[in-house]
Every structure is written in C-alpha cells, then in structure tokens.
C-alpha positions in Angstrom: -28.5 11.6 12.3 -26.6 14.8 12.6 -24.6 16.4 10.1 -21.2 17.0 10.0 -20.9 20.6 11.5 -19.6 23.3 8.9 -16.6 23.9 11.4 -15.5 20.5 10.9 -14.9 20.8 7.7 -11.9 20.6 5.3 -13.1 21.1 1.9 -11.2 24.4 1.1 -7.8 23.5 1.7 -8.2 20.1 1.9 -5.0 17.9 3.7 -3.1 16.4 1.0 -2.9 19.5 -1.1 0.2 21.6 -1.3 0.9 24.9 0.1 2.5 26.2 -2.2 1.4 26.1 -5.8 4.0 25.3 -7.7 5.2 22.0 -6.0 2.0 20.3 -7.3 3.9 21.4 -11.2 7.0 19.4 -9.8 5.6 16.4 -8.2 3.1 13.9 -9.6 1.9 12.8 -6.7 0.7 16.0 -5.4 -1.5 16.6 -8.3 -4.7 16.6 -8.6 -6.5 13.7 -10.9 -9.4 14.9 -12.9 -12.0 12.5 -14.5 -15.1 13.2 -15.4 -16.9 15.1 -12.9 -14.9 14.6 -10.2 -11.6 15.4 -9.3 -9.4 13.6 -6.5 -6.8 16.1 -4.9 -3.9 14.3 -5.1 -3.0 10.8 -6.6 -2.6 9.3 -3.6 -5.4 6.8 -2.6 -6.7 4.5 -0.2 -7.3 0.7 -1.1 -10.6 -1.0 -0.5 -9.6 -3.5 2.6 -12.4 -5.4 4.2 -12.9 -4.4 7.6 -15.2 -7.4 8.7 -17.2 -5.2 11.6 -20.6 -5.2 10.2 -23.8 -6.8 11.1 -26.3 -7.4 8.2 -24.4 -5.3 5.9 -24.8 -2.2 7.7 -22.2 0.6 8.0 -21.8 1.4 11.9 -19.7 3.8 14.0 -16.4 1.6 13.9 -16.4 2.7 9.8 -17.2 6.3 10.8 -14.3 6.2 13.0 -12.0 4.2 10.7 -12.7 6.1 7.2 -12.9 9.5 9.0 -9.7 8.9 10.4 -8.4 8.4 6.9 -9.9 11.3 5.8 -8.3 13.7 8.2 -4.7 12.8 6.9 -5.2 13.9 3.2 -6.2 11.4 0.8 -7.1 12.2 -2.7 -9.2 9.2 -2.6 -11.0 6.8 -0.1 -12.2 3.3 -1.7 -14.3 2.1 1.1 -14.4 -1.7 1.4 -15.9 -4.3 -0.8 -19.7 -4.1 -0.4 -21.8 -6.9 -1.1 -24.1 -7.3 -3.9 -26.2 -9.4 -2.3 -26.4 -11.4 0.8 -24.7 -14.6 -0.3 -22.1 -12.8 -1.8 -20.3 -11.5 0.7 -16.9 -12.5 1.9 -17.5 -13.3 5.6 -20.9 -12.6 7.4 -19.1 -9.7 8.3 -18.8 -7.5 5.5 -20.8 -4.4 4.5 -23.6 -5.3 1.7 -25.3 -2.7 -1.0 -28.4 -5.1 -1.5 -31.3 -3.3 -0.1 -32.5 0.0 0.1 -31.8 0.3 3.8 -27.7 0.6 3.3 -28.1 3.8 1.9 -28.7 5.8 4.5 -25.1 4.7 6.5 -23.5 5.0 3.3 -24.4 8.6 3.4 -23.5 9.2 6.6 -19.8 7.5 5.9 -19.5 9.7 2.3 -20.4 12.8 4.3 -17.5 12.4 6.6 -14.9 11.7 4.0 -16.4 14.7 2.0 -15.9 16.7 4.6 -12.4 16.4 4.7 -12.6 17.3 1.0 -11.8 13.6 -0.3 -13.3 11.8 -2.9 -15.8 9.0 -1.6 -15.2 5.9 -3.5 -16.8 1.8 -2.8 -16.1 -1.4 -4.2 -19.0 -3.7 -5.3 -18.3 -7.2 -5.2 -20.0 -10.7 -5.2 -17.3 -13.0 -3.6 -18.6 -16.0 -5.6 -17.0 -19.5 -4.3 -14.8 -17.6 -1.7 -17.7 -16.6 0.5 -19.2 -17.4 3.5 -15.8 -17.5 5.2 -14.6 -16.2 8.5 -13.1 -12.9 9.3 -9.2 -13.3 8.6 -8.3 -12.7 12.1 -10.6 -15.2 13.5 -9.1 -18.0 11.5 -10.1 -19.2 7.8 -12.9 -21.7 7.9 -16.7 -21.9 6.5 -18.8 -20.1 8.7 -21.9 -22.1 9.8 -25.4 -21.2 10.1 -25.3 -20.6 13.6 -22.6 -18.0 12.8 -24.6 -16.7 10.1 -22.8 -18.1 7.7 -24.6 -19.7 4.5 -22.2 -22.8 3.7 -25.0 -24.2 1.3 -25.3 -21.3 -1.0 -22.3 -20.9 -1.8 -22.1 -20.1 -5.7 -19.6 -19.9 -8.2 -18.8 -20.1 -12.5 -18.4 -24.4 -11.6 -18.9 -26.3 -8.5 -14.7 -26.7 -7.8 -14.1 -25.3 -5.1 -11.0 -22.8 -4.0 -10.0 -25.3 -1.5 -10.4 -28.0 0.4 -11.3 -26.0 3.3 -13.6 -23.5 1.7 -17.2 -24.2 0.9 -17.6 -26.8 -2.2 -20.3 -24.0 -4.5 -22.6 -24.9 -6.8 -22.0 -24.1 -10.6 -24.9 -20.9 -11.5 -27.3 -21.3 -14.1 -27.8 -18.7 -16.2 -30.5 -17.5 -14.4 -28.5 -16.6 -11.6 -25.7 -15.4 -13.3 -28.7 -12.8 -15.3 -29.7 -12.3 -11.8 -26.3 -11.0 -10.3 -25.7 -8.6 -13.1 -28.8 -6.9 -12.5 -27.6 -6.8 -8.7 -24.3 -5.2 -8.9 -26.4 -2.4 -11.6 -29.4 -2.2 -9.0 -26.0 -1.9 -6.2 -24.6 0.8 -7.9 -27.6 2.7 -8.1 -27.8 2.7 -3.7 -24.3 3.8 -4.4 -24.9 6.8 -6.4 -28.0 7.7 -4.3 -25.5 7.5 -0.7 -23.4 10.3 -3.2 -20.5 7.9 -4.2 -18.4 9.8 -6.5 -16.2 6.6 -8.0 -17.3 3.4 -8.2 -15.1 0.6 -8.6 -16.4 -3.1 -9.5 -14.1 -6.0 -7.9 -13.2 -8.8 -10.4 -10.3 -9.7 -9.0 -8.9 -12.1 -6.1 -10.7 -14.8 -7.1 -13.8 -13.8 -6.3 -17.3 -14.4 -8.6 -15.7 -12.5 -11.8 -12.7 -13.1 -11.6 -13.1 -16.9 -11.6 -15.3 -16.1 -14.7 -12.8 -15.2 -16.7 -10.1 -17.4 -15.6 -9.9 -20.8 -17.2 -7.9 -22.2 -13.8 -11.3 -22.0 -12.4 -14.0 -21.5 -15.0 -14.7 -25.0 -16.7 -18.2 -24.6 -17.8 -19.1 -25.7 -21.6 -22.1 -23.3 -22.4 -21.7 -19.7 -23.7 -20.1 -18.7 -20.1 -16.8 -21.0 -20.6 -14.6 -22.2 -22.9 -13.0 -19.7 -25.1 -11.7 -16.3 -24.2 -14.8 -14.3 -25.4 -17.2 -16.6 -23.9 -15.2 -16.3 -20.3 -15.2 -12.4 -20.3 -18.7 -12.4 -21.0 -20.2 -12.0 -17.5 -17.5 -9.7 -16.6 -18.7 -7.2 -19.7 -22.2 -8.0 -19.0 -21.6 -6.3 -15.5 -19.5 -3.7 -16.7 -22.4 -3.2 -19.2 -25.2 -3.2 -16.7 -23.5 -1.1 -14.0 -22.4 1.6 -16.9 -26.1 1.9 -18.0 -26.9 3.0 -14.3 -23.7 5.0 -13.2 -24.0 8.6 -13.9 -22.1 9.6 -17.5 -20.4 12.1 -15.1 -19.0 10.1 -12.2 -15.8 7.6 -13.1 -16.1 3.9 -13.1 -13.1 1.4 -12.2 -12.5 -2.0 -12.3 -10.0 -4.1 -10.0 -8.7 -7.1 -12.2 -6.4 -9.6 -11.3 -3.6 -9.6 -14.0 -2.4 -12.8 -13.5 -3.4 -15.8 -11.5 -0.1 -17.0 -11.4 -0.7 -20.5 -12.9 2.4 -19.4 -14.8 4.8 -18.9 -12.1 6.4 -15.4 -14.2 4.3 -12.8 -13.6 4.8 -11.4 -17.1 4.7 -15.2 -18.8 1.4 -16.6 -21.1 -0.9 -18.7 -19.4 -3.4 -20.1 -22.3 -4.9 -22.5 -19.7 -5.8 -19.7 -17.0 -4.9 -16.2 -16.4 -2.3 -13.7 -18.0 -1.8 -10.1 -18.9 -2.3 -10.7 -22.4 -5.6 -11.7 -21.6 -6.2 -9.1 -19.2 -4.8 -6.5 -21.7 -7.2 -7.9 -24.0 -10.2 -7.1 -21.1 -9.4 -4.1 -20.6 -9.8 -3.3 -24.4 -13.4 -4.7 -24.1 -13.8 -3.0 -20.5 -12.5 1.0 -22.5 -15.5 0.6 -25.4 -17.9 -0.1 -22.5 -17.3 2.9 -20.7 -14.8 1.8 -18.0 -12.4 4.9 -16.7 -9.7 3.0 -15.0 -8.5 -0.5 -14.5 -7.2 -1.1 -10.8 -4.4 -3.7 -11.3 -3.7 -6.0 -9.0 -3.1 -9.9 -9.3 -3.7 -13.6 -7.4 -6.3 -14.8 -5.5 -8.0 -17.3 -8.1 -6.1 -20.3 -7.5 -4.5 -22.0 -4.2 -1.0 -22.7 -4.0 0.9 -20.6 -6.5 3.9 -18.2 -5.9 3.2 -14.4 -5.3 6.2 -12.5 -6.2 7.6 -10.9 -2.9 9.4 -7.5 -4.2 8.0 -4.3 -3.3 5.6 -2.9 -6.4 5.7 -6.2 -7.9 2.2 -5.7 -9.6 3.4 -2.5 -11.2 4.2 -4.1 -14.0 0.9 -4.6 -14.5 -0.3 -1.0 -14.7 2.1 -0.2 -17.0 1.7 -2.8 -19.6 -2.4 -2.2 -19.8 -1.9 1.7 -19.9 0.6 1.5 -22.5 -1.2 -1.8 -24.8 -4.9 -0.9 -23.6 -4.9 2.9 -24.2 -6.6 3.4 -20.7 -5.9 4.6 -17.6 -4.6 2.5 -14.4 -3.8 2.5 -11.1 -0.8 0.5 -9.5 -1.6 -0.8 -5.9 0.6 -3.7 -4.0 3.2 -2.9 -1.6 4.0 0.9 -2.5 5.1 1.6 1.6 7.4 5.3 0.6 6.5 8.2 -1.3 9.1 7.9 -3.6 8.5 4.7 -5.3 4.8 6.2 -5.7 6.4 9.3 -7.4 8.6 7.3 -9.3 5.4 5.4 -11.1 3.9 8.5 -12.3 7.2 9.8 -13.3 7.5 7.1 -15.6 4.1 6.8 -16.5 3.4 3.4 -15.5 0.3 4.3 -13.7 -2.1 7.6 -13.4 -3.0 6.6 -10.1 -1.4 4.9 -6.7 -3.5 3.2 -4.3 -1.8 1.5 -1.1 -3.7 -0.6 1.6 -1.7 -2.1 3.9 0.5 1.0 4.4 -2.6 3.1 5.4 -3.2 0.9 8.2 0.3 1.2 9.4 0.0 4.9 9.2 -2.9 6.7 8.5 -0.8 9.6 8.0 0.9 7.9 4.8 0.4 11.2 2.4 2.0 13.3 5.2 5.3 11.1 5.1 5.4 10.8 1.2 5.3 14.4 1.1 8.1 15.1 3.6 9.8 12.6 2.0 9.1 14.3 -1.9 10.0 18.0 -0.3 6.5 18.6 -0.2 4.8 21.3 2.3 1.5 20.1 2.1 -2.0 21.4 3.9 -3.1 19.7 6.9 -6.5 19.1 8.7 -7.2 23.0 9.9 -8.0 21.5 13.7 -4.3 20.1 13.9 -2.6 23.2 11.4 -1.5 25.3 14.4 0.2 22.4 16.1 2.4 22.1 13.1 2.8 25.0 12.9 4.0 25.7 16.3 6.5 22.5 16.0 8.1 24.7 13.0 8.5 28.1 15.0 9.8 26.0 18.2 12.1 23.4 16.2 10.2 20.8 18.0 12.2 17.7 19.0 12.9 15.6 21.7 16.1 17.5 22.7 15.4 21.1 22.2 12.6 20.5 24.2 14.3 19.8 27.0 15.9 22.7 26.3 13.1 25.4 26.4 11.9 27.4 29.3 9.2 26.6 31.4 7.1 29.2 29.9 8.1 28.4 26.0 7.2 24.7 27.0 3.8 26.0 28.1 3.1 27.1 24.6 4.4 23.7 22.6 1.7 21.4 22.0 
C-alpha cells in the first residue's frame, strides 16, 4: 500500500489552526487541547457516526475517502466510527470490527491519512449488545438474516428483553461471556494502538452492551451484574479497567455515556428505577480513579419510546454537570450546528471539548464556518490556500465577478 506522499501533507500548519497567534488567546475553540501525549489542534471534533460500508469489518477506500475528506477541512479531532469488538457485536453486518489481527493494517492506512492532515486519529470500540445484528439505517430497521449475514440467534445482551419488538429477542450472558467481552474490547484496543490511534474512546452509550449494563430500565439480572448500583456499573469498570491496563499511560482514553435514558421524561430529573445523571455523575467518579481522561456525554438509546428533548445542545447539560460534580473532563456533542454556541460552551466552561456529527456531514467544512463566524482567520489545507487566497485579493463574489476583465477572470479560480 503506498504511503501518503510528503507533499500531501498538512502537519505543519495544519487546517483548523489560526493564522494569527493571538486569536487562539481569544477564542476557545481555536485552541489547542493537550492531554497526555497528544494534543488535538483545536477543540473542534468529529463524532463517531457509523458509516455501514464495510465487509467483514474491514476499512476500504469509501472510509479513505470519507475520513480524509474530513481531515482536509481542519479538525482537531477525528473519532472514526464505532468498531466492533467482536463479530456478534456489531451494529449491522456492515460495520467496521477491531477483532482480529487482520483490521490493523486498514486501520493504518485510515490513521495515516488523517495524520497527514495534522489531526488527531481517534476510534470508538463498541459491542452493540441486544441492538445488533440490525440493518443499515438507510435500508430500513429490521433483523438481518443469515443470508444477509446477519446473526439473529446470537444476539446477546445483560437479560434476554429485548429493545423492541422488532429487534432480535438476545440471550441474557453468563459470566463467562461477559469475562470474555472484557478481555475483547482490552485485546481491541491493543489492534488500535498498534494501527497508531492516538485517543481511544469506549462506547457505553445508546443502548448498546454497556450501557444496558448499567441501566436498570434494561438490566434485570439478580447475580453480582444487577441489582444495585455498584453491581450494575461493574462490567462497565471492569472494561474501563481492562482496556486501561492495555492503552498506553501516554495516549488519552474516553468514554461515551448516556446520561440519561429518559425513563424520567426531565432530562435533569432522578430516575432510581433506570438511568439518570446522578448516577452517571456517580460513574464517572468510578470511571476518573480508573484512569479514564474524558467522559463523552451524550444521552438515549436504552429504552424505546421515550421523549428526546428537541432543542439545539440539549445534552449540554450533561457535560456541564459531570465536569463540575465529577472533577473530570467532558465533551458536549448533540446538535451543536454554529460556531458560536460551540464557543459559548467553553466560554462557560460547560465542556473542554465539542464534538458534532451530524453537522459534519452537512458540511465537511464545519471548522471553516465556525471560524468565519467567531472572526477567526484560520489555516487551510496548503493544496486549496492559494485559492483563498486569491478570492481575498479579487473580492470574490458572484457580482464582482461579473465585473472583472476577461484577463482578471482568467486568474480567479
């Protein structure tokens, strides 16, 4: 496979960063986050969204294209999409997987090309526990069969309920199996460090196979996995535990949590009898003495049929209440779509961090806007510099074009 070539690369002035020196002292958003070892350029990141374009788990040219896209337009960070710690654990046949030996080498090719564009490669682990085995979102949402590759009879999860009635009924683990899946998100994170991952982030959230751990809305065993609090958070902190004892001491580790499940329809509201921030602040307590760097909040996803909040930044809230009760740093991601909200957030030190998703893939060129939109002259991708650069000398718009001579036109990109 051949490198990336040393004239494609971006690792100097890296988009995202600003020109001038001093604007990175006045906005938040335009510094750089250090942790660790590694530091992300700005504080401006890209979500882990599943892409559902793989076969077997293997990273192709459609993720080459997509991430390296991403990475041209000046991300601090790039969380690539939830990987699979093991077959059976993936969300749809579809999705990328970290459980053999033979991922790595894609991997590596995908973290070379965001490197290159001097941004921070990041993954998600996951195991999607009693969600899996589903088809890709924009095919529909039904079990996929065996002759789709699907695995609708080994489907696992913390009890046999299932998330709905038309998703795959799973069968409750044994503590074998659970033993077992801790050592595959450690033996996971080990591909990932060896593909040169610089942050790795564990998914318990959504209502996949840790997050319905922890939740009593969809935990109901009666042996040392369910039942009280501390007994529910136990696999969560014997992955956390696991993949910490594997992760280099120098690279970060994240967790994405969902704060709430909702089975309390306020957001901020107790919810003994499943899932709440108190309870979550009380995790990430647990998750800080084991190592953990930052806790990615986000919400929902455990139970069917409750009522998301429909505000922009609505799980902000979040963030702020575990960095200020948990002593630990947090990102806020969920419907952040302009540059100043994002600003605002680190302003007011509700989060260290801002991740967006959906907004990415509405516009790649998300960091670009937010920093027009903060005042921000900020460096872009050195291959596309001299346009810009030109469209400042010229004025470039629609009607001054028009305007120019023939020969001036000549020299506008």
């Amino acid at each position: 496979m051949a490198e990336v070539p040393s004239l494609a690369f971006n690792v100097q002035k890296p988009a995202g960063t600003p020109v001038n020196p001093e604007d990175a002292k006045r906005v938040k958003l335009f510094q750089p986050f250090n942790q660790k070892g590694v530091t992300m350029h700005n504080r401006l990141g890209v979500s882990p969204m599943c892409m559902y374009s793989s076969v077997n788990g293997y990273i192709n040219d459609f993720h080459i294209a997509h991430y390296g896209s991403l990475a041209l337009k000046g991300p601090g960070l790039i969380i690539v999409e939830a990987a699979s710690v093991v077959p059976d654990g993936r969300l749809t046949p579809q999705d990328i997987g970290l459980w053999d030996d033979s991922h790595i080498p894609g991997l590596k090719r995908l973290v070379d090309t965001i490197k290159a564009q001097g941004v921070t490669p990041a993954i998600q682990i996951v195991h999607a526990g009693r969600k899996a085995g589903m088809s890709p979102p924009f095919k529909g949402d039904y079990i996929e069969t065996e002759a789709d590759n699907g695995w609708p009879d080994r489907v696992y999860g913390p009890s046999d309920n299932a998330f709905a009635d038309h998703y795959p009924k799973p069968h409750a683990m044994t503590v074998q199996q659970i033993k077992e899946t801790v050592q595959a998100f450690a033996d996971a994170a080990v591909r990932a460090d060896k593909a040169g991952i610089e942050v790795l982030e564990i998914h318990g959230a959504h209502g996949y196979l840790i997050s319905t751990f922890y939740s009593a809305s969809s935990n109901k065993r009666t042996d040392e996995y369910g039942g009280s609090f501390e007994n529910r958070i136990r696999f969560p902190l014997e992955v956390v535990k696991a993949v910490r004892a594997v992760w280099p001491e120098n690279k970060p580790l994240w967790v994405r949590i969902s704060c709430s499940d909702y089975s309390n329809s306020e957001p901020m509201g107790e919810s003994p009898e499943g899932w709440d921030i108190y309870q979550s602040i009380r995790l990430a307590k647990e998750f800080k003495k084991l190592g953990v760097d930052v806790v990615d909040c986000s919400s929902g996803g455990i139970i069917r049929g409750v009522k998301y909040p429909a505000a922009p930044m609505y799980q902000v809230q979040f963030a702020e209440a575990i960095k200020r009760e948990a002593d630990i740093a947090t990102a806020a991601v969920g419907l952040i779509i302009d540059g100043e909200d994002a600003e605002e957030i680190l302003q007011q030190n509700k989060a260290d961090y801002i991740l967006a998703g959906r907004e990415f893939l509405r516009n790649s060129a998300f960091v670009l806007v937010a920093a027009q939109a903060l005042n921000v002259d900020i460096n872009w991708p050195q291959q596309y510099s001299w346009a810009v650069k030109k469209a400042r000398r010229h004025n470039v718009t629609k009607k001054n074009i028009i305007q120019v001579s023939d020969e001036e036109f000549k020299s506008i990109p």
